[in-house]
C-alpha positions, 0 to 999 in steps of 0.5 A: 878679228881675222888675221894671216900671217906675214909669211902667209900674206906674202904667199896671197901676194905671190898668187895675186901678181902671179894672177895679174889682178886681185883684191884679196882672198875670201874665206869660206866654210862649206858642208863637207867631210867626216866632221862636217865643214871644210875651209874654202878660199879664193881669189876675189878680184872686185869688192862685194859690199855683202863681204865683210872685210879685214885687212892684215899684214896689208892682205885684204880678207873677205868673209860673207857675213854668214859665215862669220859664227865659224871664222870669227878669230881665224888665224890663217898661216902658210906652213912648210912640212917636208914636202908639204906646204899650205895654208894652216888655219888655226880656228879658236871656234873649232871644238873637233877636226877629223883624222885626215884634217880635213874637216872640222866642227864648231 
């Protein structure tokens, strides 16, 4: 299961109308940082049968199959602290995530 949040998924919506076309986000993990992987997304603006998809809060969520060991129950949330705000994703298949935040390992 991959889930966003509803504040979240309006912000998803916010960028696809900004965009003028889209589907929905993807999910991704690459090798990167001090503990290993970072979260990728983007915009996907065609369906890929290759991408496994979930719907949440009316939000279309893309994630190739191989990735799915690392997002599997991925809640994915849009936080507003201070100045600062983004998409947070609270991973249940994290065990560690560097001091800077901005990687992690499973």
């Amino acid at each position: 299961m991959v889930s966003i949040s509803e504040v979240a998924a309006a912000k998803v919506q916010q960028y696809l109308t900004k965009r003028g076309k889209g589907l929905g986000i993807k999910i991704g993990v690459k090798t990167t940082g001090c503990s290993g992987l970072a979260y990728v997304l983007e915009f996907i603006d065609k369906l890929d049968e290759t991408l496994a998809v979930y719907v949440s809060n009316k939000t279309m969520i893309f994630i190739d199959p191989k990735h799915l060991p690392y997002l599997t129950g991925i809640e994915i949330d849009w936080v507003k602290q201070g100045l600062n705000e983004g998409f947070e994703f609270r991973n249940p298949q994290e065990k560690h995530r560097c001091g800077c935040g901005e990687s992690f390992n499973v």
